[in-house]
C-alpha positions in Angstrom: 2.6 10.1 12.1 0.8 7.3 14.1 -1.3 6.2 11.2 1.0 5.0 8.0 -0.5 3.8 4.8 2.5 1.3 2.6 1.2 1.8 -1.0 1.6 0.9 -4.5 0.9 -1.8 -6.8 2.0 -5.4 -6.3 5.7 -6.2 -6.1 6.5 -3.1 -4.4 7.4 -4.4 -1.2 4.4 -3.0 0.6 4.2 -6.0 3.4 7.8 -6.3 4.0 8.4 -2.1 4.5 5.3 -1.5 6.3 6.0 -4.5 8.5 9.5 -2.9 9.2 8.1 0.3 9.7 5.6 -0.8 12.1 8.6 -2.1 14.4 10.7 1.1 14.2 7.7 3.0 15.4 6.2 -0.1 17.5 2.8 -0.1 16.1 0.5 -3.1 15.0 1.1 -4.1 11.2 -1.8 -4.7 8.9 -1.3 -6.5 5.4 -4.6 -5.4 4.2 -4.4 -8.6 1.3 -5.9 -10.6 4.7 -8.6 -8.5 4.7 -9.8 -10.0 1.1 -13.0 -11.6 1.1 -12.3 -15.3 -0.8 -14.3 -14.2 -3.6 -11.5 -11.3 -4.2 -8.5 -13.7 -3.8 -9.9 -15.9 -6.4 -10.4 -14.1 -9.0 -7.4 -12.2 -8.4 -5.7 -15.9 -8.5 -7.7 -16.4 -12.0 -6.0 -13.3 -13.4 -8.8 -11.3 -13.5 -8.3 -8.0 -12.4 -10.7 -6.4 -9.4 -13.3 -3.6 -9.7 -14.2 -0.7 -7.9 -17.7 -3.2 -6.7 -15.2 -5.9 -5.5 -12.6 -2.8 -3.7 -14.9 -0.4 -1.6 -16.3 -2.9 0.3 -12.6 -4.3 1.1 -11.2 -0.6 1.5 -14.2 0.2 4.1 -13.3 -2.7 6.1 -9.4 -1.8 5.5 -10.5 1.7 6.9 -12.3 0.4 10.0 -9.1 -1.8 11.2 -7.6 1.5 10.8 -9.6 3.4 13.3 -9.5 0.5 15.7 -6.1 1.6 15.3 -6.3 5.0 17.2 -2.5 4.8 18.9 -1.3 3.9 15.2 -1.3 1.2 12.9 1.4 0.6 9.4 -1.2 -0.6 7.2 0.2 -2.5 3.6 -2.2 -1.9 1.0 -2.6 -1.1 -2.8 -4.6 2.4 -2.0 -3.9 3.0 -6.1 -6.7 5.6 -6.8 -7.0 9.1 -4.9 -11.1 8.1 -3.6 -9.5 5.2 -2.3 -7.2 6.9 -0.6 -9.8 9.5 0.4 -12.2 6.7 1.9 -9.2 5.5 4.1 -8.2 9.4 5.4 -12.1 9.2 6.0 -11.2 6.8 9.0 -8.2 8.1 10.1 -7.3 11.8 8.8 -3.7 11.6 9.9 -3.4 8.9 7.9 0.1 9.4 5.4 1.4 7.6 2.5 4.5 6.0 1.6 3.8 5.4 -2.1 6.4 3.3 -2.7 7.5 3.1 -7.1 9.2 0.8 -9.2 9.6 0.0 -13.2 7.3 -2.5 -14.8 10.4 -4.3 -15.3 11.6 -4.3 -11.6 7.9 -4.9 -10.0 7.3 -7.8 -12.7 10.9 -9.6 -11.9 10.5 -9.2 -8.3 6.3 -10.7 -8.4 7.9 -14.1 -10.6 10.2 -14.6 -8.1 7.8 -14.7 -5.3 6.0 -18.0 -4.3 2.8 -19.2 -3.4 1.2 -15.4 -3.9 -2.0 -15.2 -5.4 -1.4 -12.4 -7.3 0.0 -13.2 -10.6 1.9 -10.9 -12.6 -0.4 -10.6 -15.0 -2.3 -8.3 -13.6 0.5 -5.7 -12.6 -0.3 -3.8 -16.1 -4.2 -3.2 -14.9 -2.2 -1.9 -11.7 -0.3 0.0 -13.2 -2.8 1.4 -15.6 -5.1 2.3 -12.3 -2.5 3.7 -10.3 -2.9 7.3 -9.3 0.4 8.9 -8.5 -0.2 10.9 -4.9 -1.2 14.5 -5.5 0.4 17.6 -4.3 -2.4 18.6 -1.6 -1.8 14.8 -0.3 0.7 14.4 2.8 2.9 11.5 2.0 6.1 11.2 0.2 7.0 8.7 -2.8 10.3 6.6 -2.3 11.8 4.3 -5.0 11.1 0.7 -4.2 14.1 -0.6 -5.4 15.9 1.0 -2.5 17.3 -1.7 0.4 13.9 -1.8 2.8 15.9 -0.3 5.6 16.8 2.9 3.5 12.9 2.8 2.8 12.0 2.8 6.6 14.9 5.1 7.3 13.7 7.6 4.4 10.2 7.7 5.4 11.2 8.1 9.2 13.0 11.2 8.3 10.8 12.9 5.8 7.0 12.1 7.0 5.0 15.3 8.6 7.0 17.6 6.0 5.4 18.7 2.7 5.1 16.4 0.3 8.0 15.0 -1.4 9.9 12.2 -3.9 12.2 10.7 -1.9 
């Protein structure tokens, strides 16, 4: 389990779980949002939600930090369709997801409470509407985001390099 993919849409608590995680297993953290070209962040900032043009390019450089990563890496990022997930495995084939969910409701109260974050909450319905759940043949697990972060770390700890499962 040395390469972790933190996913889901914004709100989720991707940074601050995969930055926990990355300490329990004592491997480098990647928020993937600083890996946004400008361009991205603005019109992210301006509400307007990205395309697959403005994502691959981001994801392939997402992927590459990944295999620079080859003793492991807990990388935060949105992943929300299957090919994007795909294109990251591409660098890193041991790479498993921790998809973490929440209700429109929770995600949306937890983004207006956050500050200075350029993604406003606005855009969680595209998210939402673009999100692939994981798929059975995919080796991750799914955990409730609502959960206390440490029971998120713990759960993931426990269950990763099984099946597939909802946590």
């Amino acid at each position: 389990m040395s390469h972790l993919l933190v996913m889901g849409v914004s709100g989720c608590g991707k940074s601050t779980v995969g930055s926990l995680l990355a300490d329990r297993l004592g491997v480098p953290f990647l928020d993937a949002d600083s890996l946004h070209p400008p361009a991205n962040l603005a019109k992210m900032s301006a509400g307007v939600p990205l395309d697959d043009d403005d994502r691959w390019p981001w994801l392939r450089l997402v992927g590459a930090a990944i295999a620079a990563s080859p003793d492991g890496i807990v990388v935060a990022c949105s992943a929300l369709r299957r090919p994007y997930r795909d294109l990251l495995r591409s660098f890193a084939p041991d790479l498993h997801p921790v998809h973490l969910v929440g209700t429109r409701e929770e995600l949306a109260a937890r983004m207006r409470e956050r500050e200075g974050h350029f993604m406003p909450v606005a855009l969680l319905d595209t998210q939402l509407a673009t999100l692939e759940p994981l798929e059975a043949d995919e080796t991750g697990i799914e955990i409730d985001a609502m959960r206390p972060p440490a029971d998120i770390v713990a759960s993931a700890l426990s269950t990763l390099g099984n099946p597939p499962i909802h946590a």
